[in-house]
N, C-alpha and C positions, 0 to 999 in steps of 0.2 A: 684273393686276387680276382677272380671270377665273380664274386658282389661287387669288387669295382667297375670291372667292366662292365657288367650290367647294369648300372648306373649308368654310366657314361654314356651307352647306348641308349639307354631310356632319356637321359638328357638332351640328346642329339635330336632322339626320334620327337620328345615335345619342343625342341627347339624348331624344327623343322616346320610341327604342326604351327606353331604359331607363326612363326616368320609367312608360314601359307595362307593364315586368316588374316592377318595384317595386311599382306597384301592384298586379299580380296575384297579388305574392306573398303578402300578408297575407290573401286568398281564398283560396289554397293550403293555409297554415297552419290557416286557423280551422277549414278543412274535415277535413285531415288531421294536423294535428301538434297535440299539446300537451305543453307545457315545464312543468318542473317549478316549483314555487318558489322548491326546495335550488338556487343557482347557484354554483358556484365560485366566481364573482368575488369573492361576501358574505362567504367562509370566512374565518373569522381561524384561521389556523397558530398561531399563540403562542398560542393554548387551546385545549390538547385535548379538552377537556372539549366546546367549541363543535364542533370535527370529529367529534367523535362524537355530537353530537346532529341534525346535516345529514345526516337520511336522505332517501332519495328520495318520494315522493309519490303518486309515478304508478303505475298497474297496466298490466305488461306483456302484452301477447295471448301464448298460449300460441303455441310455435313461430316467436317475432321471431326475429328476426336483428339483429348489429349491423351497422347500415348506417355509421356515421361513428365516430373515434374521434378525438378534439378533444384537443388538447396544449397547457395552459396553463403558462410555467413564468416561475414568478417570481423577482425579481431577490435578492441575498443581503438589500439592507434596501429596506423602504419609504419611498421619500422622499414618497410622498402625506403623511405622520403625518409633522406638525411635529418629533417628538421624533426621526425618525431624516433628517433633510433639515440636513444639513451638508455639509463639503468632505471629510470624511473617508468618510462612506459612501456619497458619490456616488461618489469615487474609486474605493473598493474596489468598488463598483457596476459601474465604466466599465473597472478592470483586471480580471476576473474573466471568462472563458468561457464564457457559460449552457450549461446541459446539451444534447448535441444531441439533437434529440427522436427520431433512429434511438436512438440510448441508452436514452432512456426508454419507447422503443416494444421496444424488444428486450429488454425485463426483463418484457414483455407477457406474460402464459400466454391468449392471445386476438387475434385478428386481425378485421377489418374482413370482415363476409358470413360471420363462426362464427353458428350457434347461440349464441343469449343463454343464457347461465346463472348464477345470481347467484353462483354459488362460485367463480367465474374472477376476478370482479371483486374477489371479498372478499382471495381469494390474487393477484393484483396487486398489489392496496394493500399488504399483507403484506410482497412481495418486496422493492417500490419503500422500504416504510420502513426495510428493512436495510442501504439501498446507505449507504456512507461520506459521500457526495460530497450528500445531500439532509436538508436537515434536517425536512422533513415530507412527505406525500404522501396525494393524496386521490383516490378512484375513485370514480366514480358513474354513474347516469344520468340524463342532463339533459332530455332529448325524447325523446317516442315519434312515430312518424310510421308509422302502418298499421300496418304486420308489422315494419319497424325501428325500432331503437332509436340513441339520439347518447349515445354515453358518452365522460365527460370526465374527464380526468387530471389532476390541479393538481400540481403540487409547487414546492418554494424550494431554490433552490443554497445552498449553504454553501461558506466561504470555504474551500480545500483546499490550495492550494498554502503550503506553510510550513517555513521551516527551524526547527526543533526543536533545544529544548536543555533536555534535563532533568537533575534530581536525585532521586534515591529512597533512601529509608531506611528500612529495615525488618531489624529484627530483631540492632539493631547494624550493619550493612551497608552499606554505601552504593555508589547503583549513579548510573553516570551517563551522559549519553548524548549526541548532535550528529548531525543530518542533516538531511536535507533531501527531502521526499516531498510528492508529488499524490494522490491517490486516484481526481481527475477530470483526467485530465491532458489539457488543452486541450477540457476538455467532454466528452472521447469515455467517461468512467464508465471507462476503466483506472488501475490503481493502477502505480505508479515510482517509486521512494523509493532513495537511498543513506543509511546509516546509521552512526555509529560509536559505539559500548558498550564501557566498562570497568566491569566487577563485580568481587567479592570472588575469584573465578575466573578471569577472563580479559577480555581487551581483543577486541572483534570488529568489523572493517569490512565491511558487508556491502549486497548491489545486488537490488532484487526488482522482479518485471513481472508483476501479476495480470492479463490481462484476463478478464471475467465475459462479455462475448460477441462470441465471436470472430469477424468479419466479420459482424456485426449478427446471429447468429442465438445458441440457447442453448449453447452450446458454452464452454467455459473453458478457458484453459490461462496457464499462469504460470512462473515459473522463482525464483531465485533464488539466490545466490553470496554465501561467508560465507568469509573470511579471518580466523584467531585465532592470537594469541598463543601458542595449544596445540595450533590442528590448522588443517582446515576442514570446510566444508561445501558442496555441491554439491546444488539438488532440481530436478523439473521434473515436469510434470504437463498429464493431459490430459483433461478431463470435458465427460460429456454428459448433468449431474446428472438426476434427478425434481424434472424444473424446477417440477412441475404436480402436484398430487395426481391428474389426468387421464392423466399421460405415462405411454404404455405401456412405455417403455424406460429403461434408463439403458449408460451406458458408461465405464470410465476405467482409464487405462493411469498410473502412477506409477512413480519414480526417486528413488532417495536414497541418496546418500554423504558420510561425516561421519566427523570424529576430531577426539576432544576429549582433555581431561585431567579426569578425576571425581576426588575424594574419598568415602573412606569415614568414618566419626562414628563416634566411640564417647564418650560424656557431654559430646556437645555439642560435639566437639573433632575437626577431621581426623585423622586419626590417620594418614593416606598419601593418597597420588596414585599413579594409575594410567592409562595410556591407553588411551580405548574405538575401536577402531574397527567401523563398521556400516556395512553394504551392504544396499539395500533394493529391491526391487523388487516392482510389485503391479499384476493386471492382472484385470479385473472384470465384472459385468455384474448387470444387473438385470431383472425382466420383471415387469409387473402379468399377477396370473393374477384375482383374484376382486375384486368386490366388492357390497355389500349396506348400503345406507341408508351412514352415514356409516364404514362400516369398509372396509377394506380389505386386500388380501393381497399379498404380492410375494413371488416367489422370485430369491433372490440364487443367485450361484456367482463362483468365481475361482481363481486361481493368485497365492500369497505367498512372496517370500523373502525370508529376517532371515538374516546373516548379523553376528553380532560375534566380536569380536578381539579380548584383551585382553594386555597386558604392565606390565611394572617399568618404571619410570621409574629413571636413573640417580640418584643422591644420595638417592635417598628411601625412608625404612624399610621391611622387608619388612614387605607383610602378611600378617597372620595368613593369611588365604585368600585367593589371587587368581581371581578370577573364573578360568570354564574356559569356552573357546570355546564357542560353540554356533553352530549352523546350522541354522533352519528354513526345510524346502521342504515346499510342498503343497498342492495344492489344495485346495477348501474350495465348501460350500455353505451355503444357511443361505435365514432368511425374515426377511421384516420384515412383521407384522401390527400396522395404526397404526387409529384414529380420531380420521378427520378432523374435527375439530369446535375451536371457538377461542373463543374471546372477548379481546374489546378491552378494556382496564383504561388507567388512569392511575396513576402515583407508587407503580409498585409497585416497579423494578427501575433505573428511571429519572425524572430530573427533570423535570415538566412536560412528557412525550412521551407520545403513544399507543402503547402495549403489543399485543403481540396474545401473546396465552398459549393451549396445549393446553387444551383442557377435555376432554380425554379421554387414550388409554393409547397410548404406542409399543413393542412388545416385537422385539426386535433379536436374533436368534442365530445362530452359525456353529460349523458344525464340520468340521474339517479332518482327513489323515490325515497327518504328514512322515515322508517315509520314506527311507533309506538309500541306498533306489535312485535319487530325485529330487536326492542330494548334501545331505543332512542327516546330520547326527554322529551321529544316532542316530533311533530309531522313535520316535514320537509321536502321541498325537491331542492335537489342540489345541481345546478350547470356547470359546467367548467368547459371552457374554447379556447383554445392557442392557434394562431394564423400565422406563418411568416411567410414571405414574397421577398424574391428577389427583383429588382426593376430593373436592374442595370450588368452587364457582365461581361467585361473585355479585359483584352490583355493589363489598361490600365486603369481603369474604373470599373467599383463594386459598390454596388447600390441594392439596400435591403430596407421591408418595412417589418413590423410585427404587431401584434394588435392580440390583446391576452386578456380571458376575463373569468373571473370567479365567483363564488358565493352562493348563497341559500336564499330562499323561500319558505319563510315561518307560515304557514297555515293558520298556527293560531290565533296571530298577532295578527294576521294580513300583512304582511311585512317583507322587503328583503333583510338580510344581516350580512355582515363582512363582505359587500359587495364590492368588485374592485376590480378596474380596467384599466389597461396601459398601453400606449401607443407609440410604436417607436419608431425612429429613422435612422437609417445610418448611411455614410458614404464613404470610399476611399478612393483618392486619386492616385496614381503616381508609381507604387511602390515596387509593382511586380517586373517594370523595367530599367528603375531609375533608382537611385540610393536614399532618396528621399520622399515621403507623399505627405498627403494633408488627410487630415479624421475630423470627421465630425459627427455628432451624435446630440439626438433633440429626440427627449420622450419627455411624455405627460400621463401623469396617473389622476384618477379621480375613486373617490371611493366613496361609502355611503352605508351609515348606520354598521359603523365598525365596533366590535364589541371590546370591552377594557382591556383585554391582552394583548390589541392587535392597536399600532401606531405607525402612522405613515411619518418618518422623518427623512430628514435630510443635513447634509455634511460629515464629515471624514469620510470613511468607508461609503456612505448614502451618499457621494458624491458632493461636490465643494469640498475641492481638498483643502482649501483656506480658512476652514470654520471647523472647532470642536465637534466631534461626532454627538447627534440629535439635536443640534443645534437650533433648529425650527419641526415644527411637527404640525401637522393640519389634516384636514380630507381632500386636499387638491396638492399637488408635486410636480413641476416643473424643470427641469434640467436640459442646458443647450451645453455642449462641450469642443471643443476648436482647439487640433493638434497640430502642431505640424512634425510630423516624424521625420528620425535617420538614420539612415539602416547602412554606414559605413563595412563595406567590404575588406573588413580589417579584421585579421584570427589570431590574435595575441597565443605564440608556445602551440597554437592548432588547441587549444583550451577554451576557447571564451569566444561568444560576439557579445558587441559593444553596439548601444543603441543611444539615442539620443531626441529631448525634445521640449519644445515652449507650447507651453500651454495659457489658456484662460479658460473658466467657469462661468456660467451665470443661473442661476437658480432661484427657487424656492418653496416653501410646504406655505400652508395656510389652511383658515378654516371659513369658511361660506358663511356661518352662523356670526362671523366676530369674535369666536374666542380668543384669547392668547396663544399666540404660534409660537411666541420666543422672545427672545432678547431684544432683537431687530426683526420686525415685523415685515419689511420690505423684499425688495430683490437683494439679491448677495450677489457680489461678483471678485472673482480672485484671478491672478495672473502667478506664473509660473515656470520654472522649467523641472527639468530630470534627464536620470541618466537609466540606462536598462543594462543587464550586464546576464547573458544565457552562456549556461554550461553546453557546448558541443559534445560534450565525453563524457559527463555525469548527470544522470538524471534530471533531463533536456527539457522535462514538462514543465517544471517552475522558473524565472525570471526574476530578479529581483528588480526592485522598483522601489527608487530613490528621487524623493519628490520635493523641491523647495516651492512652495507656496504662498501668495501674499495676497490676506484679504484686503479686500476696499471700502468694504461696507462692514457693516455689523458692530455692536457697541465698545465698550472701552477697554472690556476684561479680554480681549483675544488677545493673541500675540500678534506680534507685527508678521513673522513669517513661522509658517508652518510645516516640520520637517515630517514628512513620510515615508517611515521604510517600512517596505512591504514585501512578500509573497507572492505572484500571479501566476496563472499559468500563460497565462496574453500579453500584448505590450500594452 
């Protein structure tokens, strides 16, 4: 009787205590904190258009700090909203592993007691919407409290675990496929997948282990194992990417062994088989040295080796050329000069998602020395340059150029080899406030003293979706492409967006010299439409892409129309 009472008492006396903090807390609050409007709770994910109008409110004191960082993560559907409150997505509700929030804190470029800076949280949100395993994600700052700030993270799981069985058809081809992979395997944000593919080439069973951070910090490493029909494959890797437009460093060691069986084409047709084998090794580093307003400078360096192997296959014709070994060693420097600067778009590249696009230039170049004495076949310098620029960036026009180029320097020859540059343009009108835009896209390659392994072609996959895949093959490639997209604001069951679109092609590969390019020697042009069809709730990175296309050109063996189903992660 007396343990009860002293209970009771002690229940009273912490009842008291709290009933006392509670209320001192809202004196606390009015005096030191104020909460913004924008709250996570209010955000609706299924319009991006709403995530991007939920900006924050508040003005930060100069030199806050963040004091809290709040992890909100929502379940795959909402059963509050009548429309998705059934037995079937509660289920999938109740089997599924929320993301754990060391996960979604270790995709951070920011810790709790940093320095506030609004570019950490922009590039957060950034990272968080590339993962596989979420299908939207939102940063912000919800309270200010003195010199700190409470910034909050939102995001929604997407369903991941799924055994997979597809079909694709392109360019007369058919590929098909059966596995079974996670991206979020048991919530921890690593990717495990077994998979098996038969293509017009070979049949492949193959086992991958991406993890993006290795014991919760940024570090990556992954592997993967590929059993074929023709050879295999063996990769494994190990980074410590430019997690942060802030990260002074970067690091990464690489591995790769593989043997296949290639063909070569001449008017659309194998003409042999050959087998490649490749050794690869690459070990890296990166260092921020400058930067000024939003640009920035990095100097790169490393050590590369390509070694391939080529031979005859028995029963199968000679060819004319069979490739000749080579072996590149050497180190290698280079820079990477970017500006950092973005913008957030809609229904430009995907269905009803937030975008984040460059608004400004990445310039990429490396130059190496291989040389004889490293165990190269021969001397070399090797260059390699990637450009791209944005030109244009508003709420309803996205305008980009790129300009890419590669290849060696034979010494002994006096020669370049596999040299090869590509020029490209892109435009979108429309998308980011209207349910419709226009796409277009005009790039041009040229290339020069390409060695037998390497073919420039074009059609199916290589673009012309109206002509069998390799349909033309040359040292010059041409392609102009003219979309008109539609991005209906329509959520079939809160499962699916539904995309739509006409298209035309005009193209073509050729060779400078006069050789045979192909079948039909001229331009190619095809007209078409499709249909796009994205998962909101499963595994949101792929799109499927269903394509009726009808060439206009090209000789008598094509079909009339040419049906595409496809895979993308884009529209």
């Amino acid at each position: 009787m007396v343990f009860g009472k002293t209970l009771v008492v002690s229940g009273l006396a912490l009842s008291a205590l709290a009933e006392s903090c509670l209320a001192a807390e809202p004196e606390t609050n009015r005096g030191n904190c104020v909460a913004s409007e924008v709250q996570p709770e209010a955000i609706d994910l299924d319009k991006p258009r709403d995530q991007l109008a939920r900006q924050s409110d508040l003005v930060i004191p100069e030199g806050a700090r963040i004091g809290e960082i709040r992890t909100l993560r929502r379940p795959i559907f909402d059963t509050s909203d009548p429309d998705q409150d059934n037995f079937l997505y509660r289920t999938l509700n109740t089997l599924n592993t929320p993301t754990w929030t060391s996960a979604l804190r270790s995709q951070l470029v920011f810790e709790e007691g940093d320095l506030y800076q609004p570019g950490l949280i922009s590039e957060s949100e950034r990272v968080l919407r590339q993962r596989e395993y979420l299908t939207a994600a939102w940063v912000g700052v919800t309270r200010v409290c003195g010199d700190e700030v409470e910034v909050s993270v939102l995001t929604r799981d997407t369903w991941t675990l799924l055994p997979s069985v597809g079909l694709s058809r392109s360019g007369g081809e058919n590929t098909s496929n059966i596995g079974l992979s996670d991206p979020n395997f048991i919530g921890s944000g690593k990717n495990v997948g077994i998979s098996y593919e038969k293509d017009p080439d070979r049949t492949e069973t193959s086992v991958f282990f991406d993890d993006p951070n290795v014991f919760g910090s940024h570090w990556q490493s992954g592997f993967s194992f590929e059993e074929r029909s023709d050879g295999r494959g063996r990769s494994l890797y190990l980074e410590r990417p430019f997690f942060s437009e802030a990260t002074p460093w970067r690091f990464g060691i690489s591995g790769l062994d593989d043997t296949r069986e290639e063909s070569r084409y001449v008017g659309a047709e194998a003409i042999a088989d050959y087998r490649r084998k490749q050794e690869q090794f690459s070990i890296d580093g990166g260092w921020r040295l400058a930067e000024r307003g939003s640009r920035q400078l990095r100097l790169l360096a490393g050590y590369r080796y390509d070694a391939l192997e080529f031979e005859r296959l028995p029963e199968e014709p000679n060819l004319d050329v069979l490739p000749e070994d080579r072996t590149l060693s050497y180190p290698w420097v280079g820079f990477d000069y970017r500006q950092n600067r973005f913008r957030e778009m809609t229904n430009l590249t995907r269905l009803q998602r937030v975008e984040d696009v460059r608004d400004g230039f990445v310039w990429r170049t490396e130059l190496g020395y291989s040389g004889s004495g490293l165990g190269a076949t021969e001397d070399r310098v090797v260059l390699n340059m990637d450009f791209q620029d944005a030109l244009l960036a508003t709420e309803t026009n996205y305008a980009r150029y790129s300009l890419a180029q590669s290849g060696t320097y034979r010494m002994d020859e006096d020669r370049v080899e596999n040299l090869s540059g590509t020029l490209g343009l892109e435009y979108f009108h429309g998308g980011s406030e209207q349910w419709n835009s226009w796409y277009t896209n005009l790039t041009f390659t040229a290339a020069h003293n390409l060695t037998a392994d390497q073919q420039l072609l074009i059609g199916g996959d290589n673009g012309l979706r109206g002509y069998p895949s390799e349909y033309q093959q040359g040292n010059r490639r041409v392609l102009w492409t003219l979309e008109r997209r539609y991005f209906p604001d329509w959520h079939p069951f809160k499962l699916f967006r539904l995309g739509g679109l006409i298209f035309t092609d005009v193209g073509r590969a050729w060779f400078t010299d006069g050789r045979n390019s192909g079948p039909d020697e001229g331009i190619l042009r095809d007209v078409g439409f499709g249909f796009r069809l994205a998962s909101s709730r499963i595994e949101v990175q792929r799109m499927l892409h269903l394509d009726f296309a009808f060439p206009i050109d090209g000789d008598d063996s094509i079909d009339e129309v040419q049906i595409l189903v496809r895979g993308r992660s884009q529209f």
